[in-house]
Every structure is written in C-alpha cells, then in structure tokens.
N, C-alpha and C positions, 0 to 999 in steps of 0.2 A: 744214171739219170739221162743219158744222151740217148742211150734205146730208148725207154722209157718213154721217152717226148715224141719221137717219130712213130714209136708204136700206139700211142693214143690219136697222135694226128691219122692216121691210116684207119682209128674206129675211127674217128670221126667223120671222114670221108666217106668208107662206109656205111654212115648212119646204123652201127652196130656198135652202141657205147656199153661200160658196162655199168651193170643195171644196182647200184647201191642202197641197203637199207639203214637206217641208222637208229641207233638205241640210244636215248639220252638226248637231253637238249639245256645242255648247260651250257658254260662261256666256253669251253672251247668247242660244243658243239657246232655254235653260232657262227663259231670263226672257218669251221671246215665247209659248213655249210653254203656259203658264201663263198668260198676258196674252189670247191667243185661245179657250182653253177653257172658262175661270173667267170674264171680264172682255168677249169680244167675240159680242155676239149677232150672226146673220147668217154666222157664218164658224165652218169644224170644219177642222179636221186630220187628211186622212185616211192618213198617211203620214210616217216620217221616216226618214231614210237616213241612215248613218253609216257608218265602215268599222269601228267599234267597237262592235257592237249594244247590248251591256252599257249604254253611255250613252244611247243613244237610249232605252231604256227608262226608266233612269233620267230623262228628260225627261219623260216622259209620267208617273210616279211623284209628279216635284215635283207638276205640277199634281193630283194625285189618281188618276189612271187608272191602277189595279195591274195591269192583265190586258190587255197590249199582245202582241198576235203577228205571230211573224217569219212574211213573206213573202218569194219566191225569183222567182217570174216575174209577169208582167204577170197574168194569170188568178189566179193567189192572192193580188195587190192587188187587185183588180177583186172579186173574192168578197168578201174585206173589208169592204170600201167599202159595197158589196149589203149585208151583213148587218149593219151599222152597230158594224163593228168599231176598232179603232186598231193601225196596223199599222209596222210597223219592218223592217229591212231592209238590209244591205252593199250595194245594186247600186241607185244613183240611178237611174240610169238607166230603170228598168222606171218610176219616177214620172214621169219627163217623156213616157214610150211610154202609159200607160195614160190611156183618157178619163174617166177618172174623176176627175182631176184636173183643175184650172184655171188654177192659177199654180205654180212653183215659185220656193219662197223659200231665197236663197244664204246661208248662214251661216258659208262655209267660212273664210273669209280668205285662203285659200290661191290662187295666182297661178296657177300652171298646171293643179290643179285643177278649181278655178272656170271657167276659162275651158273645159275639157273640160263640165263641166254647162252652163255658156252654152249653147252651140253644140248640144248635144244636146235641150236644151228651143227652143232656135229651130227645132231639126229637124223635131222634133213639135209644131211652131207652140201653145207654151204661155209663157206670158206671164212672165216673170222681173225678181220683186222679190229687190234684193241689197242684202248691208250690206259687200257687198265691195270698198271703195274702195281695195285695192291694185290690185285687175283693173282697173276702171274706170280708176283713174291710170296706168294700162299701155296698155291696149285697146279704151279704152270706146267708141271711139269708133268704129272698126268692128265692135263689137259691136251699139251701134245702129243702125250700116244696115243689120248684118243681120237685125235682126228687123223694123225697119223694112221691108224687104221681105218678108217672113216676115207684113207683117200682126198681127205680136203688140208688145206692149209694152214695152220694157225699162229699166226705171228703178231706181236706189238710194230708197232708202228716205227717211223724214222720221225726225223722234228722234236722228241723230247729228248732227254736228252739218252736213254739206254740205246734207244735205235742209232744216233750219232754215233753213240761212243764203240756201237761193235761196228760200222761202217769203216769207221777210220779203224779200228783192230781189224778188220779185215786190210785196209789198204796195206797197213804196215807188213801184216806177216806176207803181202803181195808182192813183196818187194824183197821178202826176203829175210828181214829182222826177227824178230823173237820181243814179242811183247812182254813186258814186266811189269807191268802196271797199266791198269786202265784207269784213269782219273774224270773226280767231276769237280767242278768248280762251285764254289758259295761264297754269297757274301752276307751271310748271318747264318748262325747257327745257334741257338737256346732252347734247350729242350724244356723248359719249363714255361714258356710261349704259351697260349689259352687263347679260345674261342674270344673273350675279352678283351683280349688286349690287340687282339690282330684284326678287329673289327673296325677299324676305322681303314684302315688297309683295304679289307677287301670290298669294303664299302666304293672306297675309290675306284676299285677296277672291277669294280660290278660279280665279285665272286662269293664263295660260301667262306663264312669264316672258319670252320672246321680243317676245311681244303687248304687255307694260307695257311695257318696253321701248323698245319701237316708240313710244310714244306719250311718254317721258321722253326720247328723243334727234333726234324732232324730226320722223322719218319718217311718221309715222303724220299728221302734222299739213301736211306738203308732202304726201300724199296726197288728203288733202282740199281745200287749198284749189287743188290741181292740179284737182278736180272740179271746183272752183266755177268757176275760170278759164274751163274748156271747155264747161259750162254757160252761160255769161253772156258770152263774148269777153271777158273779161278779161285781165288780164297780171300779172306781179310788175315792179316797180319796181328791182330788182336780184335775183342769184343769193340764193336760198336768204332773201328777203324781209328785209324790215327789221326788224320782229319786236321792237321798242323794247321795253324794262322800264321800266315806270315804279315809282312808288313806292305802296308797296301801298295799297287804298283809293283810288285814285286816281280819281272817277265816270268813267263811260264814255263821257258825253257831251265830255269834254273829249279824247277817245283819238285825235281828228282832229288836233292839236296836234303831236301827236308824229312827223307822216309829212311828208314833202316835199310842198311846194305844187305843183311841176311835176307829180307824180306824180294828185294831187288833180285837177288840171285836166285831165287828161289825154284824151285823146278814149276810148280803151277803157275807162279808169278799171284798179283793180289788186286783186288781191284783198291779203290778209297776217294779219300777228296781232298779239297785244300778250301783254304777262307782267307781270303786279301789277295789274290793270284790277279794278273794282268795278262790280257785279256778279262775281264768276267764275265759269267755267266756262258760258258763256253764249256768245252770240252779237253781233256789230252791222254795220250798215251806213250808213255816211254817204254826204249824199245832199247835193244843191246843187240849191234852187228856179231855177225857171226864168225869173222875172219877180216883178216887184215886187209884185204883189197878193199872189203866194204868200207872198212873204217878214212881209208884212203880218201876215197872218190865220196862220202857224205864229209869229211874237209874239207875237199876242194868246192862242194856244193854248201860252203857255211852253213853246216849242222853242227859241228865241233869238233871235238878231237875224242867226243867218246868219255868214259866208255858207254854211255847212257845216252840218248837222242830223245829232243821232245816234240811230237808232230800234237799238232790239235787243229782244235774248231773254234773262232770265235765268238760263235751264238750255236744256237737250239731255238727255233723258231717254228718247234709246236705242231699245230694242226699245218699250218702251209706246207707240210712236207708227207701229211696222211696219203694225199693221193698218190703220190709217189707208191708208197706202202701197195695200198690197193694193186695200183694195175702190176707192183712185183708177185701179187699173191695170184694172182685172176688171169693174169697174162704168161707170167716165166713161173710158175712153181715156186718160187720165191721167197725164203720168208728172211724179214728183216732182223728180226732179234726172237728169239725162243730156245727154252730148256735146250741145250746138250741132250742130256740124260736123265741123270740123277740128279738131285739138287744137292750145291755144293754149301749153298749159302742159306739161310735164314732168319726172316727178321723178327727177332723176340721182345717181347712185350715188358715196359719196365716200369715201375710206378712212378710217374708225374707230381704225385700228393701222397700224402698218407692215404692210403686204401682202408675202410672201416668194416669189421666185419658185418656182412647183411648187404652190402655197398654193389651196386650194379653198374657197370662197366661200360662208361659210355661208347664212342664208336672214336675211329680215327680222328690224329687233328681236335683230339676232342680236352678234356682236363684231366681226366685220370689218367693217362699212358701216354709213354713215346715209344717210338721204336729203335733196337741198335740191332746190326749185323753182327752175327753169330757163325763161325762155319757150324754146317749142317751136323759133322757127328756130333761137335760137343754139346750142338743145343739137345739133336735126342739121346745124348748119354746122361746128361741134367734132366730130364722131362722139362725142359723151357715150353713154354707157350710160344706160339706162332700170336703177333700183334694182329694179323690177318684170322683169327679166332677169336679175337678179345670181346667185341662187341657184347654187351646182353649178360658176359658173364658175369654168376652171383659172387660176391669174394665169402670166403668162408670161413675167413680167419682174417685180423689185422694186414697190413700189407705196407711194410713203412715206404717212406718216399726213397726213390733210386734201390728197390728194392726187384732184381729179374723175379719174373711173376713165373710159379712153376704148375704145371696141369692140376698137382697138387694143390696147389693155394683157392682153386676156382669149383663152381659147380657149371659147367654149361650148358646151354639151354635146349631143351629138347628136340628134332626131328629137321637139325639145320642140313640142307643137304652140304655145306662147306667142310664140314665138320666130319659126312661120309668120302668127299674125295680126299680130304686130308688122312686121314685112316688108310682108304684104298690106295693113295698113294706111299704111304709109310710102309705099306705092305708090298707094295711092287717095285718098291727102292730102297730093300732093306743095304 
C-alpha cells in the first residue's frame, strides 16, 4: 500500500491517471465510485455500464458528478473520454472494446453474466479487477488461464474479505511461518435465511434481499473461503467446514482452540470460519513457527508460547480498498487474490426446502439452495453440482430439504455460456 500511494500520486502529477470502466452499479458500486473520484488521485472513471442507466447515473450523482452522458458505440465512448467527459451506458461491452480504457471493474455478482464481461475483456486483452467471488468460486480458475495467456491480469479485489485474507497469508508466510488456517469471521450463520426474512435488513442498507441473504445462509461465505482455498492450495477439513460458535467476545487469538489438530497439522493446511469471535467482522490466520528461535523471539514479541499464533485483521472494509486492487493490477502486474491452478475447493449446492419435481431453481441468496464447501475431488467424484450452476435449473425428481443436489437430480438450461467454461474447465483440470 505505501508504493501504491506514491505510485498514483506520480499519475497524478502527471495527469496520466488510469483510465477505469465499471460494470454494474449496485451498492457497492456506489461506494467505489465515490471512493475513486472524491478519494483516489491517480485514477478517473471513464465509464459505467449498467443495464439500468437511470443507476449508473445515479453512481456518478452520489459522488457529485450531475452531467453524466449516455454512450451507444465505441466512438461516442472514445469522444468522451477525449473531451474529459463521464460517461454511462447499457452495452459493457463497447468498454472492454474501446482503448481508452485500462481495466475493467466487475461489480455484477452475477454468474453468467460476469462470466460473459470476463471473457470479453480478456478478448480485448484489458485487465479485470472483480468483486465477483460467485464467478470466481465457479470458474475462476480458467478464467485465469485465460487471461493468463491473453497477457492481462485477473484478479478479485482486497476490501472483501478473500483479498484480506490472502494479504495477511501472504504477510505471514513473509515472515517465515507456515499457515494452517486461513480464517473468516461471522456473526450469523442460517442457512435456511430467505429473501423474506432478510428483507427488512437490506431494506435498511439499501441492498438486494437475495445478496443479504446469501451472506446470512452461509453461501456467500463458502464462496469466499472456496477462493481462498484455490488461491493458497488449501482445503476444508470437512463438507461445508467446521464453522464453531464460540461464545461471544471470545479474543481471536484463542479461535485455533476450536478446530481439530489433525486438520492444523495438516500438510495443505484448511481454510474455515468461526461465529462469536472478537474482533468481528474481520479476518485471521493461524500460523505454526518453524523452529525454535522463531518460537523464541514471537514470546518475547507477545504472540505466545506456540505452538499456533494468530495474526488478523479487524474489519474488511469493501470497495474502499478496490483501488488499491486496481493500480496493483495496471501498475505492478499484481494480482491480489486468484486461482493457484486447479481448484481445490468447490461450492456445492444444497436444498434449502423441499425441491418438487418440475420445480425451477431460483438463483443465489435465493429459497431454494444454500451453498457449502466441498474439497473439489470429492465434489467431482459425487457428480455434486456447483451452487454457481444452480440458477434456471429444472429439478427432475423430488429433492428433500438439506438434501446435496447432484448433476443428476437437474436438467440445465440450454446454451449458458457458465456452463461451457465449467466443462472446459473440468477438462483442463482434470
């Protein structure tokens, strides 16, 4: 972050910022939006795409900009940009085509979406920072080889909490330690949670009930630590993780207590979570010295006496930390959290309710499904469903409630392109 600062103050000086487009304009687009205008020297917005222009303008409003104009093709982006305009737009697409952009930034959440702007910003070889950790827990992983070969960048973001959580795993094995655990913090967890009930919720904070949701039944959170996994070769220690409650207040340095020692020693090590932990809403990861001198000198440094040490974060504070992301991607080659390799991890889709046959599968966050973490062989040695595939699909037989949903139990729907990178990916990672 200290480069980072001086290396944006240095565009800025030389009035050569980098030039951002962004996809989506939902609440946290709102909040980045406003974050890079107001808040990030070095870096302009020259573009946001929505399929509802009315909000993208609205984006560009919060942060102060009243006089935002719609564009239709590459050539009336491109004019924009020239005359040091702000521009909005239905057709992503013309920003990942046009050079006058640099990066584009995902804010969709949406699964097969997302993955259609992926693949078209790889096309036009432009570098893609996303806060899209449903895609990523889907596809990410041949995502990144293909931009990988495409030469461009593609990375999740820092601020939520997957970017945190491999920052600080990086710190740690920086220093020397051996991670065992990469941890997230909750404080609710119900996977039986519905668009209903959590409506008053995100009414308050002006969000989609589907989205809260997703983050109170449990999916939104095997999302993430499915990223970490495939980030860092990690594993879960069982289906849908251990996920202990402890009792609230409980410091975070003792959160190693609560998880199997087999697991701890483990050669991959495992990622998971906890529910009551203090700090909340934060991050950690526990870490085992390598030899005795270490153990020494993090004593004398009141870490303890071993054999387990717990370093964290005490927030994730979201988009305020996207541009960070950005100028590592556009500036240093960078990328903040993305695939290893192959994926280690997968989030499999489980029924919510009774499933009826004929019954059509609504989308994330939604009543029908939640998601739990699976390591990746045993979901495809089960044919498990990916949660990140569920959408649309027909059920074709009963499906009792907390019942894992297998390829078999579904018909899916025709000609989704999600559905061709999940395949070519199964195929390039066997």
């Amino acid at each position: 972050m200290i480069i980072i600062d001086k290396a944006l103050e240095k565009l800025e000086k030389t009035s050569n910022p980098i030039r951002v487009g962004i996809v989506g304009a939902g609440f946290m687009s709102k909040g980045l939006v406003d974050q890079i205008i107001n808040r990030t020297p070095g870096m302009k917005i020259v573009a946001i795409s929505n399929r509802t222009i009315k909000n993208a303008k609205e984006n560009y409003a919060f942060a102060g900009i009243k006089n935002s104009s719609e564009v239709e093709t590459v050539k009336e982006l491109d004019d924009s940009v020239k005359s040091n305009k702000s521009a909005v737009t239905g057709n992503f697409s013309i920003l990942c085509q046009s050079k006058n952009i640099d990066v584009i930034v995902d804010m969709t959440g949406a699964v097969e979406f997302g993955a259609t702007v992926a693949l078209e910003a790889i096309k036009n070889k432009k570098h893609i920072v996303s806060m899209n950790v449903e895609l990523d827990g889907t596809v990410g992983a041949i995502l990144k080889r293909k931009a990988d070969k495409a030469g461009v960048i593609y990375t999740l973001t820092g601020g939520d909490q997957p970017g945190v959580i491999l920052d600080l795993f990086r710190y740690v094995e920086g220093i020397g330690l051996k991670p065992v655990l990469a941890g997230n913090v909750k404080g609710l967890h119900d996977p039986y949670r519905t668009p209903a009930t959590q409506a008053a919720f995100a009414k308050k904070w002006r969000q989609k009930p589907e989205m809260v949701t997703s983050f109170a039944d449990g999916t939104k959170i095997s999302f993430e630590q499915a990223v970490v996994a495939n980030a860092t070769g990690m594993k879960v220690g069982k289906r849908g993780m251990y996920g202990p409650t402890v009792e609230v207040g409980t410091p975070v340095e003792n959160a190693w207590k609560s998880y199997p020692t087999k697991d701890l020693n483990s050669k991959e090590g495992i990622v998971d979570y906890i529910v009551g932990i203090y700090p909340p809403g934060g991050v950690f990861v526990i870490a085992k010295a390598k030899n005795p001198k270490q153990k020494h000198y993090l004593s004398y440094y009141k870490l303890g006496d071993g054999p387990y040490y717990t370093f964290y974060t005490p927030y994730h504070i979201c988009h305020f930390e996207v541009p960070s992301s950005i100028a590592r991607a556009v500036m240093f080659n960078d990328v903040t959290i993305a695939p290893l390799n192959k994926p280690m991890v997968d989030v499999i889709a489980v029924a919510k309710k009774d499933i009826n046959r004929g019954e059509v599968i609504d989308g994330l966050g939604g009543f029908a499904t939640y998601g739990l973490c699976e390591n990746y062989k045993t979901s495809r040695t089960q044919n498990l469903l990916p949660i990140g595939l569920a959408q649309g699909c027909f059920a074709k037989k009963d499906i009792k409630k907390d019942q894992v949903i297998k390829f078999s139990d579904l018909i899916l729907p025709e000609g989704r392109l999600i559905d061709k990178l999940w395949q070519e990916q199964l195929t390039v990672f066997k």
